[in-house]
PDB file of N, CA, C and O in Angstrom:
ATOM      1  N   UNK A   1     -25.922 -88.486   2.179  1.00  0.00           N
ATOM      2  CA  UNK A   1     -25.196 -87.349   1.675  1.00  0.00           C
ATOM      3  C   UNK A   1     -23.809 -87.321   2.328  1.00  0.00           C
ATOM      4  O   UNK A   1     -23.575 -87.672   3.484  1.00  0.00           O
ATOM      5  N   UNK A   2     -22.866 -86.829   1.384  1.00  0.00           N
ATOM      6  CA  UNK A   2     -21.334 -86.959   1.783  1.00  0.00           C
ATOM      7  C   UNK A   2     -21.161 -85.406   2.062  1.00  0.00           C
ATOM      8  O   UNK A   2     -21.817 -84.612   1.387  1.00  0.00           O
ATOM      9  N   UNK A   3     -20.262 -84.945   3.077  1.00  0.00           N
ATOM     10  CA  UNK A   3     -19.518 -83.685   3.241  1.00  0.00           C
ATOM     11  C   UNK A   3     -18.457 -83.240   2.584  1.00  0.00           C
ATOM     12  O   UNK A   3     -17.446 -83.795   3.012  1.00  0.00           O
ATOM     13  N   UNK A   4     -18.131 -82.110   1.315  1.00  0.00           N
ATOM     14  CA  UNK A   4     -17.400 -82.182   0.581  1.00  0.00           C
ATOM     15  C   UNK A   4     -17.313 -80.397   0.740  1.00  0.00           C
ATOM     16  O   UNK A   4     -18.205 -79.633   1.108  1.00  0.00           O
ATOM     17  N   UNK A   5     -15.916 -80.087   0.321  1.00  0.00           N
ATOM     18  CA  UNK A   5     -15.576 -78.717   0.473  1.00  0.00           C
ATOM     19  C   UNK A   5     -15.089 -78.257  -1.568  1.00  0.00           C
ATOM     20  O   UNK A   5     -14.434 -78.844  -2.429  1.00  0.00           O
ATOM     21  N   UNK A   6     -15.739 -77.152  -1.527  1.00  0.00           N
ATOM     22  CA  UNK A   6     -15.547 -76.745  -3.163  1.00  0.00           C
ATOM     23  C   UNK A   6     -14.484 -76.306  -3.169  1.00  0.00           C
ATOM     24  O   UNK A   6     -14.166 -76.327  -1.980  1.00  0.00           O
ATOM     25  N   UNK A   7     -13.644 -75.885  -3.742  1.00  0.00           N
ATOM     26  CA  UNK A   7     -12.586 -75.274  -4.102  1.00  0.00           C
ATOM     27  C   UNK A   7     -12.318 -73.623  -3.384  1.00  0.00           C
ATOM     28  O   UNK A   7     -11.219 -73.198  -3.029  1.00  0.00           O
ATOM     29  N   UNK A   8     -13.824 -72.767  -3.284  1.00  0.00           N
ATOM     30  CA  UNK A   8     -13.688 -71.563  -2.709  1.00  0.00           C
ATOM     31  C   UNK A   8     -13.821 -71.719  -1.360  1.00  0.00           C
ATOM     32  O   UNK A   8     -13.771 -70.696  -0.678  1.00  0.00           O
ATOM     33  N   UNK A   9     -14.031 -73.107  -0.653  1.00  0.00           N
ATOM     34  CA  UNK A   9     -13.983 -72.982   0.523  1.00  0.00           C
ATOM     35  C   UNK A   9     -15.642 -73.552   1.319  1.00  0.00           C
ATOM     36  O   UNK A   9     -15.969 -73.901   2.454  1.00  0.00           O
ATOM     37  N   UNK A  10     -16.033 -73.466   0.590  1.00  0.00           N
ATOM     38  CA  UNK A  10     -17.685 -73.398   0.638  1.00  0.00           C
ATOM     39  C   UNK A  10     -17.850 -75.020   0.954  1.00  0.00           C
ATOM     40  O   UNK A  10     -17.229 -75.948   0.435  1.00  0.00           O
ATOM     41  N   UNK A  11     -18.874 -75.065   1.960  1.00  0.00           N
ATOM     42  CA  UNK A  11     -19.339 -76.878   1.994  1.00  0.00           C
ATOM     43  C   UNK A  11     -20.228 -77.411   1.413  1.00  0.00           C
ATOM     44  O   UNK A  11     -21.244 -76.763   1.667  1.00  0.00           O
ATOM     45  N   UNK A  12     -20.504 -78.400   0.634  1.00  0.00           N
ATOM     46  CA  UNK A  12     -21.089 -79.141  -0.294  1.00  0.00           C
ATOM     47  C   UNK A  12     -21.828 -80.429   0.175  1.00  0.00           C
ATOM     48  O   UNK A  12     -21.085 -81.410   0.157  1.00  0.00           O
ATOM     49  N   UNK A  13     -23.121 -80.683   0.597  1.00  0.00           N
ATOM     50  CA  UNK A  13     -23.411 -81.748   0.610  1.00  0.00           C
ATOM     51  C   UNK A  13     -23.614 -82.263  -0.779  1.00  0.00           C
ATOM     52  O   UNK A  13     -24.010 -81.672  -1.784  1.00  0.00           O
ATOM     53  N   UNK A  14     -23.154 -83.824  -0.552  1.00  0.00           N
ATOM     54  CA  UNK A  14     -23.299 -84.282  -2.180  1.00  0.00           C
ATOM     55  C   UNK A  14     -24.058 -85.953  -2.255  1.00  0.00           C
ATOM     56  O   UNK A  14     -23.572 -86.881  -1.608  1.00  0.00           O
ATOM     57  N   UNK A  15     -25.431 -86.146  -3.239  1.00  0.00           N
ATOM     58  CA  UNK A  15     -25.909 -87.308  -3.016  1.00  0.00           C
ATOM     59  C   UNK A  15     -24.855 -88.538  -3.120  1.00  0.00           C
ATOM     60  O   UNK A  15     -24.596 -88.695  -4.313  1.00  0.00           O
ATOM     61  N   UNK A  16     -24.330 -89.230  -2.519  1.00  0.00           N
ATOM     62  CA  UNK A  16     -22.973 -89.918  -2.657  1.00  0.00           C
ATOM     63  C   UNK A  16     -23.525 -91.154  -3.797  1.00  0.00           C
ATOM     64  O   UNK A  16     -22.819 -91.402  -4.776  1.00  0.00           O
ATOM     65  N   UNK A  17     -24.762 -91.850  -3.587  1.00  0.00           N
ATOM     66  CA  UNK A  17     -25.798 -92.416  -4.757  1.00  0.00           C
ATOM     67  C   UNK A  17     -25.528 -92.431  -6.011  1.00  0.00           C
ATOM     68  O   UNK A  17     -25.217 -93.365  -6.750  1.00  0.00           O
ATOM     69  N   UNK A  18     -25.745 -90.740  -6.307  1.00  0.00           N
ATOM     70  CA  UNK A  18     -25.492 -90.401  -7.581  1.00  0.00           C
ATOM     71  C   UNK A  18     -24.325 -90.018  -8.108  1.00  0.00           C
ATOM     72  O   UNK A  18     -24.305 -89.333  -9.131  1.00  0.00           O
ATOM     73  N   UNK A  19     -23.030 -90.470  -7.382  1.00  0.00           N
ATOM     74  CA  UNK A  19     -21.862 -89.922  -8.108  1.00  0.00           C
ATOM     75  C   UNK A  19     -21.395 -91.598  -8.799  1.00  0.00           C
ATOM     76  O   UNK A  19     -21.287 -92.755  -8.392  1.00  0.00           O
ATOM     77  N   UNK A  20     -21.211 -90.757 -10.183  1.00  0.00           N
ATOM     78  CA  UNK A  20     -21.084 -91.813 -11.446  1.00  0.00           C
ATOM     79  C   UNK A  20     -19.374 -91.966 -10.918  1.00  0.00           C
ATOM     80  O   UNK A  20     -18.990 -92.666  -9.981  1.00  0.00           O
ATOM     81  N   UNK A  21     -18.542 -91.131 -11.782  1.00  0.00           N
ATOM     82  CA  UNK A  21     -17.057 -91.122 -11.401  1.00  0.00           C
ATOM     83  C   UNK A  21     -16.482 -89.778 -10.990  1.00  0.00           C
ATOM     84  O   UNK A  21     -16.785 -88.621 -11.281  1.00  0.00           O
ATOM     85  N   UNK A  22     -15.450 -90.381 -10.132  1.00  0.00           N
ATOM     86  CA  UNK A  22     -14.214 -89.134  -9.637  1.00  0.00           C
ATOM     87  C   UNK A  22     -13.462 -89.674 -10.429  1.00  0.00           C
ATOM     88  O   UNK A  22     -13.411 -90.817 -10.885  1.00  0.00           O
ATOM     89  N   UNK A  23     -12.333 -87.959 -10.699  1.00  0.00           N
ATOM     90  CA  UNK A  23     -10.682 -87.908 -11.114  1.00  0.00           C
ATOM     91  C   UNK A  23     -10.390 -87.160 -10.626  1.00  0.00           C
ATOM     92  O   UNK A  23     -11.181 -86.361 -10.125  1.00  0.00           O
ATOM     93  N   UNK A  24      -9.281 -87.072 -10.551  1.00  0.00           N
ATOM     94  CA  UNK A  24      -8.242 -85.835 -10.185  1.00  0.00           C
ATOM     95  C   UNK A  24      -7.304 -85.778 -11.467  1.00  0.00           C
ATOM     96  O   UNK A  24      -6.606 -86.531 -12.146  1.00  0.00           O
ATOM     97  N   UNK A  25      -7.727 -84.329 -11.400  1.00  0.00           N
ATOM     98  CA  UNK A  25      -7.009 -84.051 -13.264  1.00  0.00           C
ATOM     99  C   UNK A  25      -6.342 -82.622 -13.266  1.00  0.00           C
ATOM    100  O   UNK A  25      -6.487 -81.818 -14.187  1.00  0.00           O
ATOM    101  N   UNK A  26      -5.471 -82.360 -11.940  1.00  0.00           N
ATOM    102  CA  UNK A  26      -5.025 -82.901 -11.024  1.00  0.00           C
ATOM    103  C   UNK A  26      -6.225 -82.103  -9.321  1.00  0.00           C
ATOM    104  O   UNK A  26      -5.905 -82.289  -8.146  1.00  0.00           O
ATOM    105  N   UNK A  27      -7.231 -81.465  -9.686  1.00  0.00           N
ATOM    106  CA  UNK A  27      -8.115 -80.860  -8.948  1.00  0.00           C
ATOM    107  C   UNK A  27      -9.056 -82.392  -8.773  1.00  0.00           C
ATOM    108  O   UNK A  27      -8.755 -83.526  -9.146  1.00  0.00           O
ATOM    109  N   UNK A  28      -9.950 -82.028  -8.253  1.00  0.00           N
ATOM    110  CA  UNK A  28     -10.880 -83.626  -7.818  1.00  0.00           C
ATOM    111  C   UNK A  28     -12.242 -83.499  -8.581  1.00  0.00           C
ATOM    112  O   UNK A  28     -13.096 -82.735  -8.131  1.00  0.00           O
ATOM    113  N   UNK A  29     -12.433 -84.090  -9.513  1.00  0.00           N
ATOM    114  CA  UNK A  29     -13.927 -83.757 -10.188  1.00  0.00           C
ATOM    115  C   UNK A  29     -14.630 -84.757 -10.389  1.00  0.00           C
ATOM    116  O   UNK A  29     -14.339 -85.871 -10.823  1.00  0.00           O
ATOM    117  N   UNK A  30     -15.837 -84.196  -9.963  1.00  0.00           N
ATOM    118  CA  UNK A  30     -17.166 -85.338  -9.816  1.00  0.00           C
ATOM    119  C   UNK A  30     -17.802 -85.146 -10.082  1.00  0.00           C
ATOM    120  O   UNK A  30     -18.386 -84.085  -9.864  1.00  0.00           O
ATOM    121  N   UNK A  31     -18.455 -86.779 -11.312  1.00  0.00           N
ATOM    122  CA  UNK A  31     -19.300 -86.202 -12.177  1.00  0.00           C
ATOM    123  C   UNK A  31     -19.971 -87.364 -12.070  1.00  0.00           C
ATOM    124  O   UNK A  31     -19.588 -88.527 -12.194  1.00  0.00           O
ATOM    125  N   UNK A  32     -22.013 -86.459 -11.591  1.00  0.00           N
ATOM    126  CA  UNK A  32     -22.890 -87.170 -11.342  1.00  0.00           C
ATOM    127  C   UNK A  32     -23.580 -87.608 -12.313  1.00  0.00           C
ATOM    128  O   UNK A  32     -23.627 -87.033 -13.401  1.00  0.00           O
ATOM    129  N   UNK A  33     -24.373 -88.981 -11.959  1.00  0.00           N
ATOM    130  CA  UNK A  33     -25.404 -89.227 -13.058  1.00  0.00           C
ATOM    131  C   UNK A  33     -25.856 -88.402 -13.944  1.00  0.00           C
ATOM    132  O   UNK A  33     -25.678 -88.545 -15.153  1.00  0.00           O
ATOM    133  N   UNK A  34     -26.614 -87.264 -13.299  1.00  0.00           N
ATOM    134  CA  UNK A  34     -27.041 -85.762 -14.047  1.00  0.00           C
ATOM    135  C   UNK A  34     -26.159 -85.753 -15.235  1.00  0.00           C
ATOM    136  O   UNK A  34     -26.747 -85.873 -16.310  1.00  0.00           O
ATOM    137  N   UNK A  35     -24.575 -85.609 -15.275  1.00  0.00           N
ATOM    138  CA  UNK A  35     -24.066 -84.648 -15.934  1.00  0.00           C
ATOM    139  C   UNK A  35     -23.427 -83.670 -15.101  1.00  0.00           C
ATOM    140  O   UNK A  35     -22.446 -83.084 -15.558  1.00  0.00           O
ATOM    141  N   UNK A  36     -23.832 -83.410 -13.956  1.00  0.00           N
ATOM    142  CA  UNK A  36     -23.468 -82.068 -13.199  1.00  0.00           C
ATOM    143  C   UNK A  36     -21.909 -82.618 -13.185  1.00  0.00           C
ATOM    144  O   UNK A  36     -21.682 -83.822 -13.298  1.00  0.00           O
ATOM    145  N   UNK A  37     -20.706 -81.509 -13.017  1.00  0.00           N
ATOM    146  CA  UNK A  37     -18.999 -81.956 -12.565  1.00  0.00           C
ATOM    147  C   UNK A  37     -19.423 -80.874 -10.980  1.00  0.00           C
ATOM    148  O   UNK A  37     -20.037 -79.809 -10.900  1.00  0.00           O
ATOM    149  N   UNK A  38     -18.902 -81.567 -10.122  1.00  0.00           N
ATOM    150  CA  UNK A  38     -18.492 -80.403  -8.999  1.00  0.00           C
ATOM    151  C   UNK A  38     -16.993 -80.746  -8.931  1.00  0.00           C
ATOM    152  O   UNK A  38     -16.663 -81.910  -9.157  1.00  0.00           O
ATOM    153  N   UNK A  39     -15.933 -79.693  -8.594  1.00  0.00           N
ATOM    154  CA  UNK A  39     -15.190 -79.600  -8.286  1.00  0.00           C
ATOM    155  C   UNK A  39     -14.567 -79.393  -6.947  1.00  0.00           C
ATOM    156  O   UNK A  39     -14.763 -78.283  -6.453  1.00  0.00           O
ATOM    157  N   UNK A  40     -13.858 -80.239  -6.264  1.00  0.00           N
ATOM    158  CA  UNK A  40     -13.969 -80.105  -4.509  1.00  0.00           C
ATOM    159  C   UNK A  40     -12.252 -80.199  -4.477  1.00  0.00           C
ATOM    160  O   UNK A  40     -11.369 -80.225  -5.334  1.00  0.00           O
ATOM    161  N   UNK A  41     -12.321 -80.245  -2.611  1.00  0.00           N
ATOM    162  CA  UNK A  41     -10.372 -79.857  -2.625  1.00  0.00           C
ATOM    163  C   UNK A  41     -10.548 -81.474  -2.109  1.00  0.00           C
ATOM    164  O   UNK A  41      -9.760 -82.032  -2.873  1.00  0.00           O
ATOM    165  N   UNK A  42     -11.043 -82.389  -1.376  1.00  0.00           N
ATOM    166  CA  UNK A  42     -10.808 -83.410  -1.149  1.00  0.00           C
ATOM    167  C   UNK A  42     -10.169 -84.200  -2.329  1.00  0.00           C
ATOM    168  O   UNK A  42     -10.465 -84.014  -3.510  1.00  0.00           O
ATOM    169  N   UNK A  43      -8.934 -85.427  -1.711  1.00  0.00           N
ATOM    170  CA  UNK A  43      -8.387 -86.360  -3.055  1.00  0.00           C
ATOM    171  C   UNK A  43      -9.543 -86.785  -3.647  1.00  0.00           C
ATOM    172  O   UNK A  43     -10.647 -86.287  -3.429  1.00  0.00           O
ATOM    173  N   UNK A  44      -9.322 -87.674  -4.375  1.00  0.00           N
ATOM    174  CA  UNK A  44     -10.327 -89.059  -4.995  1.00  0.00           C
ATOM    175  C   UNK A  44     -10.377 -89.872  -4.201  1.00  0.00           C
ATOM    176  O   UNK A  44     -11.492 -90.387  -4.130  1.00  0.00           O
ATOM    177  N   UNK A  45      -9.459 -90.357  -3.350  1.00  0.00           N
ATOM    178  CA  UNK A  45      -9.454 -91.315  -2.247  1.00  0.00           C
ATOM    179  C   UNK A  45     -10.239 -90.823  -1.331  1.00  0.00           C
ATOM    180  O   UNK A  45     -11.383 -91.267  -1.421  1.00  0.00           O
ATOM    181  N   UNK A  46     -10.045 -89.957  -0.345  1.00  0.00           N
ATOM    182  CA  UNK A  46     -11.067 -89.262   0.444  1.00  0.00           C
ATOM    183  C   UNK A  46     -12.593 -89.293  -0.006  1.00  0.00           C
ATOM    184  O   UNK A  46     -13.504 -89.645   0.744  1.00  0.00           O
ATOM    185  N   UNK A  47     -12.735 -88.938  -1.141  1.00  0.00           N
ATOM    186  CA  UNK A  47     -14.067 -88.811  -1.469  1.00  0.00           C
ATOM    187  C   UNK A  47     -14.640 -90.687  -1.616  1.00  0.00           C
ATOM    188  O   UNK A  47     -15.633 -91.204  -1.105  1.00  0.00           O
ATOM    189  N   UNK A  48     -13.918 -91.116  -2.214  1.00  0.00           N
ATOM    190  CA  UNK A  48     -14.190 -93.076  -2.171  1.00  0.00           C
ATOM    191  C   UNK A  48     -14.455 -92.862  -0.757  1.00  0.00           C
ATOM    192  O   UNK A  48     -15.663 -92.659  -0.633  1.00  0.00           O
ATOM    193  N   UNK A  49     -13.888 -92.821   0.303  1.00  0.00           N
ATOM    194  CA  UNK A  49     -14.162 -93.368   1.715  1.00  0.00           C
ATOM    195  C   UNK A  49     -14.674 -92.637   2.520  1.00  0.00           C
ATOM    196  O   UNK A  49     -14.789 -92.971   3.699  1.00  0.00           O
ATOM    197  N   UNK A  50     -15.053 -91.591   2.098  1.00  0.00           N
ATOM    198  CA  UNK A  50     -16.772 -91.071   2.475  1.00  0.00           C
ATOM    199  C   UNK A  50     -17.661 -91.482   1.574  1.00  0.00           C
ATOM    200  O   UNK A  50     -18.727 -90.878   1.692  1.00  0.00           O
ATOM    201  N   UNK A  51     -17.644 -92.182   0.817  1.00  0.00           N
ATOM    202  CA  UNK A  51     -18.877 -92.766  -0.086  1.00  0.00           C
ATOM    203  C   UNK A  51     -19.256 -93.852   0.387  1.00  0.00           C
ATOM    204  O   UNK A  51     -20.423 -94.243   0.386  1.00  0.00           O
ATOM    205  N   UNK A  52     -17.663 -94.834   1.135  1.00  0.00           N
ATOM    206  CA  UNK A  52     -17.913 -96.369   1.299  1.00  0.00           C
ATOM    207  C   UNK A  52     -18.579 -96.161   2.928  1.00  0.00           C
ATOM    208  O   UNK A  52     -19.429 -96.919   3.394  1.00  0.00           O
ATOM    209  N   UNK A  53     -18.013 -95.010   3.638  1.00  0.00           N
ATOM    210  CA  UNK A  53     -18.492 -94.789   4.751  1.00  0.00           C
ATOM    211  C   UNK A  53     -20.058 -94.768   5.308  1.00  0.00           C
ATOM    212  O   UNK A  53     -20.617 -95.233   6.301  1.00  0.00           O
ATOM    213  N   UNK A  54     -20.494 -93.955   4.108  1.00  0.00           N
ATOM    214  CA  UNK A  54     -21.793 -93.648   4.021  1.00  0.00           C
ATOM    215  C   UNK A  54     -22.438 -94.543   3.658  1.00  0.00           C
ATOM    216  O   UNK A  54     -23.508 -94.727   4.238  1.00  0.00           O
ATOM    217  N   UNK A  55     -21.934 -95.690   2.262  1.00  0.00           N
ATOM    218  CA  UNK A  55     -23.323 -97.176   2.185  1.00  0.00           C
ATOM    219  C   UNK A  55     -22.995 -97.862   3.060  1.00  0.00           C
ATOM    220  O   UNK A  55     -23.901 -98.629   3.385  1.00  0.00           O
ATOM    221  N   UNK A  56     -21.726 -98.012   3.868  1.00  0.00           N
ATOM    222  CA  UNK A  56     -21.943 -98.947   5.305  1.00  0.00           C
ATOM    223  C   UNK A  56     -22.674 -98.441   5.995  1.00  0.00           C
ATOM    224  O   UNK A  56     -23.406 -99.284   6.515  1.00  0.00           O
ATOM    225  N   UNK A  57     -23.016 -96.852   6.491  1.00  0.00           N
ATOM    226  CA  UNK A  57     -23.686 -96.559   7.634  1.00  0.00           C
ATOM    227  C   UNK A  57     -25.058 -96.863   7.107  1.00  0.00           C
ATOM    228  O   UNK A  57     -25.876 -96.932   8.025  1.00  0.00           O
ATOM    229  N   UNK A  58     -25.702 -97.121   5.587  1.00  0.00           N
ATOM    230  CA  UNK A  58     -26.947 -97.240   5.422  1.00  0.00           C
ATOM    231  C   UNK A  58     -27.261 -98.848   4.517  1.00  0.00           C
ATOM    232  O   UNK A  58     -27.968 -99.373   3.656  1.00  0.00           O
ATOM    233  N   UNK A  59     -25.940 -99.130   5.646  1.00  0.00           N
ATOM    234  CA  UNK A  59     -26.551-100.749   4.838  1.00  0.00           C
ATOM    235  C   UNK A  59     -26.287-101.376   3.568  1.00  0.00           C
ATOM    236  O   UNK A  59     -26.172-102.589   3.393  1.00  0.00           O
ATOM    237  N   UNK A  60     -26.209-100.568   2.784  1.00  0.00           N
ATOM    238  CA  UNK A  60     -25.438-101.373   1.387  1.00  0.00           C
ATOM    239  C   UNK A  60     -23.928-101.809   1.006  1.00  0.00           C
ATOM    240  O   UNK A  60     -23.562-102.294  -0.065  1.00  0.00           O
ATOM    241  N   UNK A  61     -23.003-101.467   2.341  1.00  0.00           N
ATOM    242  CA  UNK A  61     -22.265-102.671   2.170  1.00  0.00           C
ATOM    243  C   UNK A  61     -21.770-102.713   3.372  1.00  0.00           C
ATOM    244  O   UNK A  61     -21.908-101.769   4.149  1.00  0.00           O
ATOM    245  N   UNK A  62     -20.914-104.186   3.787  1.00  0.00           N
ATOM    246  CA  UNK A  62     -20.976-104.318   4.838  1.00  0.00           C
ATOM    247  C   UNK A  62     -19.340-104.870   4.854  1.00  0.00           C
ATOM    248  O   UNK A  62     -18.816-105.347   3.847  1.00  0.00           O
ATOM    249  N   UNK A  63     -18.627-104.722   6.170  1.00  0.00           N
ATOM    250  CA  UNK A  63     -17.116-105.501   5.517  1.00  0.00           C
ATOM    251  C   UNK A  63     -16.137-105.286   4.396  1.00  0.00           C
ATOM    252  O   UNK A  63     -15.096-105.907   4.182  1.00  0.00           O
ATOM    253  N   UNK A  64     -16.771-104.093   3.589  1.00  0.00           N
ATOM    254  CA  UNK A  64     -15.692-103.932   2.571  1.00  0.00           C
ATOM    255  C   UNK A  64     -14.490-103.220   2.962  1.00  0.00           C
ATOM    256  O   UNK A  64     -14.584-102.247   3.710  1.00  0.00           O
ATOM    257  N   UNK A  65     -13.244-103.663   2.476  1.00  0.00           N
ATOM    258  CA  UNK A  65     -12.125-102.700   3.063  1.00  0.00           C
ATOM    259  C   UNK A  65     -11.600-102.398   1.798  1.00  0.00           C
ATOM    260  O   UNK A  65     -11.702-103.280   0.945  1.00  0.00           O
ATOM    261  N   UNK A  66     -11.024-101.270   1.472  1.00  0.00           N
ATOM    262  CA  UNK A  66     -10.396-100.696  -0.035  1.00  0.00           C
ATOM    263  C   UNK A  66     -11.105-100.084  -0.808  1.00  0.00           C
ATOM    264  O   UNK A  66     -12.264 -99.877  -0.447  1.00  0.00           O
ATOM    265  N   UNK A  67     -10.720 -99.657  -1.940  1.00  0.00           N
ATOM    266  CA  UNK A  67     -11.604 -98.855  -3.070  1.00  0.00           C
ATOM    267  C   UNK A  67     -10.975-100.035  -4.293  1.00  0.00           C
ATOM    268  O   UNK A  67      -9.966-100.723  -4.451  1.00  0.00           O
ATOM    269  N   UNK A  68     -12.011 -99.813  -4.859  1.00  0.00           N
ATOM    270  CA  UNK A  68     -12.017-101.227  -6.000  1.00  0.00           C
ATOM    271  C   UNK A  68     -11.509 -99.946  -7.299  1.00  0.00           C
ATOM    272  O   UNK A  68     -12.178 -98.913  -7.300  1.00  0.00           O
ATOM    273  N   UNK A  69     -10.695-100.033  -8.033  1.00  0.00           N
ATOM    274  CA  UNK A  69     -10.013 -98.666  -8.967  1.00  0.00           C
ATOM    275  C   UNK A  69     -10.220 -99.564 -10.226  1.00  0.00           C
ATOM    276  O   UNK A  69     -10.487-100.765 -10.182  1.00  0.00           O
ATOM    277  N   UNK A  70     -10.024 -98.652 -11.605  1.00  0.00           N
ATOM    278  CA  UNK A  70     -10.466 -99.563 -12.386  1.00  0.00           C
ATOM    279  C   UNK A  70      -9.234-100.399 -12.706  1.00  0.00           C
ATOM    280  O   UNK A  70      -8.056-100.140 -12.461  1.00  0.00           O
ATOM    281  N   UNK A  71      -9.838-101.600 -13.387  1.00  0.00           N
ATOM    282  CA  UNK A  71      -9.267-102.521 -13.637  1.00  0.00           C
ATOM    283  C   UNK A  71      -9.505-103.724 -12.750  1.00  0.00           C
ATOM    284  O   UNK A  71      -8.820-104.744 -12.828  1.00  0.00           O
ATOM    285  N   UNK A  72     -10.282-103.595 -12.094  1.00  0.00           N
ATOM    286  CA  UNK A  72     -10.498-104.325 -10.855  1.00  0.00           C
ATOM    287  C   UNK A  72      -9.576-104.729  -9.562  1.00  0.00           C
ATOM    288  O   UNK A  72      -9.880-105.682  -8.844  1.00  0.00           O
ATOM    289  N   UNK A  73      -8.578-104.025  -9.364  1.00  0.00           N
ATOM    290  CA  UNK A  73      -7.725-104.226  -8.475  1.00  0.00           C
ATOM    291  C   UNK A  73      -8.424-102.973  -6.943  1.00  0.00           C
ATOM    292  O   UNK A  73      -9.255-102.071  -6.838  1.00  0.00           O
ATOM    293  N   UNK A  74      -7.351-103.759  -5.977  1.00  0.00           N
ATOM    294  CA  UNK A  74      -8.159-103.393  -4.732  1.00  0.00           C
ATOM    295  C   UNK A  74      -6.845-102.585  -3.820  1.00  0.00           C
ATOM    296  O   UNK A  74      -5.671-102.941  -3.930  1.00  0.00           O
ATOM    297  N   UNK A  75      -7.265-101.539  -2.992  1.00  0.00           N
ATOM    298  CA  UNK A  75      -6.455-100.472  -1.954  1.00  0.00           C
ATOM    299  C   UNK A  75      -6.622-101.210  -1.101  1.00  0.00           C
ATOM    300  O   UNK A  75      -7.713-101.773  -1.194  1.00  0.00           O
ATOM    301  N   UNK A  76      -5.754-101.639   0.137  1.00  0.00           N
ATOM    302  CA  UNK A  76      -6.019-101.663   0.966  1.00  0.00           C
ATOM    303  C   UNK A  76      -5.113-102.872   2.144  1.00  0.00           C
ATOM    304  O   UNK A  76      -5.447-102.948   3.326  1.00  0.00           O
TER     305      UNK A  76
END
């Protein structure tokens, strides 16, 4: 689970697993497998590197540096 703050201020744990895609449109919205959107104040970037943070700390990836954006190009 990732630490994420909603918009009113409020803290959000969020299954990081199940998040399909982020945007910022121009607020940050994330929308899980479910269907569910949460809306948080963190960028899109922030939220990528608490996601990548979290499958390194549990093993599913190891060594990655950047966020892979579409098109396949790489941050970093």
């Amino acid at each position: 689970m990732i630490s994420l703050t909603r918009l009113n201020g409020r803290e959000v744990l969020v299954n990081a697993l199940l998040i399909e895609l982020v945007e910022s449109t121009p607020d940050t919205v994330i929308t899980l497998c479910t269907g569910r959107k949460i809306v948080v104040r963190e960028s899109a970037e922030e939220v990528a590197e608490r996601v990548a943070e979290y499958c390194r700390s549990i093993g599913l990836l190891r060594g990655v540096q950047g966020v892979r954006r579409e098109g396949g190009s790489r941050d970093g």
